[in-house]
C-alpha positions in Angstrom: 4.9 15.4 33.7 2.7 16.6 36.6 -0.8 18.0 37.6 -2.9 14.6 37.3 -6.6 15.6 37.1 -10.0 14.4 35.7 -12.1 16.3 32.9 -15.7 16.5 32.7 -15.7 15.8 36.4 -17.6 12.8 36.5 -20.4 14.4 35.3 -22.1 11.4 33.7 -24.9 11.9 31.1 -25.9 7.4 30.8 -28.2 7.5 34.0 -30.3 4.9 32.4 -32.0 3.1 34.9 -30.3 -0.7 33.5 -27.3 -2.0 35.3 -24.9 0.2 34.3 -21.9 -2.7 34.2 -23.9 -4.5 31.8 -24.2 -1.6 29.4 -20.1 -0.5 29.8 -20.0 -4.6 28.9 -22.6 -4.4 25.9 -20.7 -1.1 24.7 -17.3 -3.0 24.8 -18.9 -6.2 22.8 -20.4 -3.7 20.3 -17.2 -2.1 19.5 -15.5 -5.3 19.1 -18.1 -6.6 16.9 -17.7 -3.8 14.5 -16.0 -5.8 10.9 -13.0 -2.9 11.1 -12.4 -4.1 7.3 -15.5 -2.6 6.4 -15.9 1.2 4.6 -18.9 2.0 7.7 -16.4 0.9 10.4 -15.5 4.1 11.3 -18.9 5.9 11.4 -20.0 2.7 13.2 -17.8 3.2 16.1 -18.7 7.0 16.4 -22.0 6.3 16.8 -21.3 4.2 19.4 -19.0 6.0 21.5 -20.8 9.2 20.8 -24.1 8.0 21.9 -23.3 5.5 24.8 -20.4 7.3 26.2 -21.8 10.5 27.5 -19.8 12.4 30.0 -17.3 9.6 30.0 -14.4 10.8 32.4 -11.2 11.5 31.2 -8.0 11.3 33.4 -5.5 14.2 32.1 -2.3 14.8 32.8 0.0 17.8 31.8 3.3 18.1 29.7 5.3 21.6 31.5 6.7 24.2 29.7 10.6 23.1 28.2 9.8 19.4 28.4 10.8 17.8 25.0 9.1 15.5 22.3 10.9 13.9 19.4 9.6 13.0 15.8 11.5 10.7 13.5 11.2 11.2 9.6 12.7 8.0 7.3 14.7 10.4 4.3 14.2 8.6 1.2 16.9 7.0 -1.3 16.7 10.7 -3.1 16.9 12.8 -0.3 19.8 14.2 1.5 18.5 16.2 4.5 14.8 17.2 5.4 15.1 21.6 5.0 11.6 22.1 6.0 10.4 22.7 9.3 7.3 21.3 8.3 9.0 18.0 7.1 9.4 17.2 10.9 5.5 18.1 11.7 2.6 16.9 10.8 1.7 15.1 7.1 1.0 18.2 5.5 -1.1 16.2 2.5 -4.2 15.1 3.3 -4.5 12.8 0.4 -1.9 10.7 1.3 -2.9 10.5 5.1 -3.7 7.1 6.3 -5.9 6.0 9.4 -3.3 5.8 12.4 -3.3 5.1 15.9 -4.7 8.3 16.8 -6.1 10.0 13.7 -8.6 9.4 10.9 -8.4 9.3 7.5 -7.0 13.1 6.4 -6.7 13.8 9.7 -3.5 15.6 10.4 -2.2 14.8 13.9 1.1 15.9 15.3 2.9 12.5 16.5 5.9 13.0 19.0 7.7 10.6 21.4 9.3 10.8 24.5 12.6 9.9 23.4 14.4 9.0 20.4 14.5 5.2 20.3 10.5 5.3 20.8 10.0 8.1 17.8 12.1 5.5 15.2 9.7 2.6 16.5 6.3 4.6 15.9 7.6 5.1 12.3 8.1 1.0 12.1 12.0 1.4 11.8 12.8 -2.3 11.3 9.6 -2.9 8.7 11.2 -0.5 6.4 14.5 -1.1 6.1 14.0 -5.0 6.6 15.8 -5.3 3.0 18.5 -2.6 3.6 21.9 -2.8 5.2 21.4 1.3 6.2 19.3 3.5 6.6 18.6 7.6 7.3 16.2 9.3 9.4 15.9 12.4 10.0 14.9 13.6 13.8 13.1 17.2 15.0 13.5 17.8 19.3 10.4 19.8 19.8 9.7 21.8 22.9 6.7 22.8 24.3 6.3 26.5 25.1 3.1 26.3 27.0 1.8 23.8 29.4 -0.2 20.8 27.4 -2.9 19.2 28.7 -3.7 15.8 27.6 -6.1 12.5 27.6 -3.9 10.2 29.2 -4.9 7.0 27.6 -2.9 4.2 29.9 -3.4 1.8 32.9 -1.9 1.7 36.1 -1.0 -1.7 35.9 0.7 -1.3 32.4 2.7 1.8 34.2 4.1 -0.5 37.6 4.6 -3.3 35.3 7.0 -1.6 32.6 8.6 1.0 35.5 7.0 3.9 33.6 8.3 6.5 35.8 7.4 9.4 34.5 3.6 8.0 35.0 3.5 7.2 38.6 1.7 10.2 39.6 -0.7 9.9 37.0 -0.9 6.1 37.9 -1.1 6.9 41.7 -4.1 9.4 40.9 -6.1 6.5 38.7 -5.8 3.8 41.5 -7.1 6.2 44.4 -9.9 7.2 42.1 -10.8 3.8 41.4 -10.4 3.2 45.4 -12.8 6.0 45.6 -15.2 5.2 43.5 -15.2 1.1 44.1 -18.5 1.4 45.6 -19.9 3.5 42.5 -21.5 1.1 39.3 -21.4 4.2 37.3 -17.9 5.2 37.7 -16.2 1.9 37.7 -17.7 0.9 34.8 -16.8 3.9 32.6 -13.2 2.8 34.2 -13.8 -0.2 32.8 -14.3 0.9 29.7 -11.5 3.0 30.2 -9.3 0.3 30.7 -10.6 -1.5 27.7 -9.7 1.6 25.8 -6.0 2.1 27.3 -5.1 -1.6 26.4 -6.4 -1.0 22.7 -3.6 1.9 22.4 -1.2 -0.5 23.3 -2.2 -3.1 20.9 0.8 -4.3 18.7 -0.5 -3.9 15.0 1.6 -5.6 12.5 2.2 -4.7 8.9 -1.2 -5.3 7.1 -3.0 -4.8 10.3 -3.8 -1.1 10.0 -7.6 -1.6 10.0 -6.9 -2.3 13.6 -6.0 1.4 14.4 -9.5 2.4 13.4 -11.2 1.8 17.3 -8.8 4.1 18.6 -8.5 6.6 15.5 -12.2 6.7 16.4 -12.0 7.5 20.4 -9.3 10.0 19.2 -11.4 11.9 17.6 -14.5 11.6 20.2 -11.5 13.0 23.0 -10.5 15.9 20.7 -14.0 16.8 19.0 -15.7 17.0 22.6 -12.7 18.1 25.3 -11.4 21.4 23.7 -9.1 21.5 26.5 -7.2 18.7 25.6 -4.0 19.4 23.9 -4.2 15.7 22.5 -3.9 12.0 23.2 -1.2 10.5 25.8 -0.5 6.5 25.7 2.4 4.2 26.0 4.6 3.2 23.3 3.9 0.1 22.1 7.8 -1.2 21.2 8.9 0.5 24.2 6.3 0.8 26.6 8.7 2.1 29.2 8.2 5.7 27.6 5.0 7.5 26.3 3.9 8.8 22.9 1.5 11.9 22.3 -0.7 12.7 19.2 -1.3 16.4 18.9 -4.2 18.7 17.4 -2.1 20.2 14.2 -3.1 24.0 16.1 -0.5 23.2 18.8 2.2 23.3 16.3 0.4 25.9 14.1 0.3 28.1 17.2 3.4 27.3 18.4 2.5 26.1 21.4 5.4 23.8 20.8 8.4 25.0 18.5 11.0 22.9 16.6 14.4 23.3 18.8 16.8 21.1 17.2 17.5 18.2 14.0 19.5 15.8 13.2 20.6 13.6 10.5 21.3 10.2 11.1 22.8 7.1 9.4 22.1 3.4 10.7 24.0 0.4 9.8 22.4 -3.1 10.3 24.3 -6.0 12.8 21.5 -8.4 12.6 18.6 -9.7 11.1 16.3 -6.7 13.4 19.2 -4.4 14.6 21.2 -1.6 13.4 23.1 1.0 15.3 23.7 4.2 14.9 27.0 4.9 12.2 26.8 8.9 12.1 24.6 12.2 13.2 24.8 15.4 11.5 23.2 18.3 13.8 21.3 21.2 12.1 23.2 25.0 12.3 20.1 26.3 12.8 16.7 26.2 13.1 15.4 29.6 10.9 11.5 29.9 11.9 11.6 33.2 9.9 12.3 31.5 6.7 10.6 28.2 8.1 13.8 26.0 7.4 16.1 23.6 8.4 19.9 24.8 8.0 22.8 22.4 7.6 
């Protein structure tokens, strides 16, 4: 992780002539009186972002060239291996794609995680297997080929507190901005909101919950439909916020911007009533991009 920068510049379009404070704090009290349960939640929220959020800046931070992302896949009682590279991607069915942290209904958003631990959380791990004494997962190491730039969706106080270190620089460059800028009414509060925004990422949603995901599903797509820069979303893992996650535009993979290097299959045995360890990993022979497969 490097290069900590800020898109759009500043450049703010809300020069309304009202204390701008007040209006970051009305935004914020009209997203969270938005009934998520509701059908119109979700055009609800993009129309407010869209219209009161106007040249809202973005801190971005970069993932270099041969740094790695994991994606975990659950293999069902009737499957033996995932084969497809596609199988570790994104959903490739639009019908059957759900709102999620960072994408909308039929939206197809590459998920990866920093590590491994962190990609079995993000696919709820414990919630389905709660019934099981084992379990298999199948796991793709993805490398990116080009540099990514991303939204990086955190707060420097979430960073220091759970010794995020591969965020430091990204958290040292948000508190001098914010020292900067202290003086500004415009700036801080778009910070504000930002802050608002990063602690909504990191919001635990439980089973049943998933109406929550909508606010950020929504600012998602905001980032991605008016930064064409961005690569995708960055925040902190909710389970272990220690490490990051990143949702992806679906062209990053489709351009291979990052390419599949690696799979495994795994086995995972329960030894408690929410833990099970790792029994057995089978590594792939090879990865065959020209036939788009998996070989074991």
């Amino acid at each position: 992780m490097n290069s900590s920068h800020i898109a759009n510049a500043f450049t703010l379009a809300a020069t309304r002539t009202l204390n701008f404070m007040t209006a970051i704090e009305k935004t914020i009290a009209l997203i969270e009186n938005v009934d998520l349960h509701s059908e119109t939640a979700i055009s609800e929220l993009h129309s407010i972002i869209s219209s009161r959020l106007g040249g809202l800046p973005l801190f971005m931070t970069d993932i270099k060239v041969g740094e790695p992302l994991v994606r975990a896949r659950k293999l069902e009682n009737n499957e033996d291996f995932h084969h497809l590279i596609s199988d570790y991607s994104y959903p490739p069915d639009t019908e059957k794609i759900k709102v999620g942290r960072a994408n909308l209904k039929g939206q197809q958003i590459f998920y990866g995680a920093r590590f491994r631990i962190t990609a079995l959380a993000e696919v709820r791990f414990i919630y389905a297997n709660r019934e099981k004494d084992f379990a298999h997962y199948s796991l793709g190491l993805w490398e990116a080929k080009e540099k990514l730039s991303l939204a990086a969706i955190v707060t420097p106080e979430s960073i220091r507190k759970n010794n995020s270190q591969e965020l430091f620089e990204l958290a040292d460059f948000i508190e001098s901005a914010e020292k900067k800028y202290r003086n500004n009414s415009k700036i801080t509060g778009f910070l504000d909101f930002y802050r608002f925004m990063a602690n909504k990422y990191r919001e635990p949603v439980e089973e049943g919950e998933e109406h929550k995901y909508k606010i950020t599903a929504a600012f998602s797509d905001f980032i991605l439909s008016t930064l064409p820069t961005a690569a995708g979303i960055l925040y902190q893992s909710v389970q272990y916020p220690q490490n990051f996650n990143v949702a992806l535009r679906k062209e990053v993979k489709d351009t291979n911007t990052i390419v599949m290097t690696n799979a495994a299959r795994q086995k995972y045995i329960r030894t408690g009533e929410k833990a099970f360890q790792e029994d057995e990993s089978v590594l792939t022979n090879k990865i065959d991009y020209e036939a788009m497969r998996v070989r074991w």
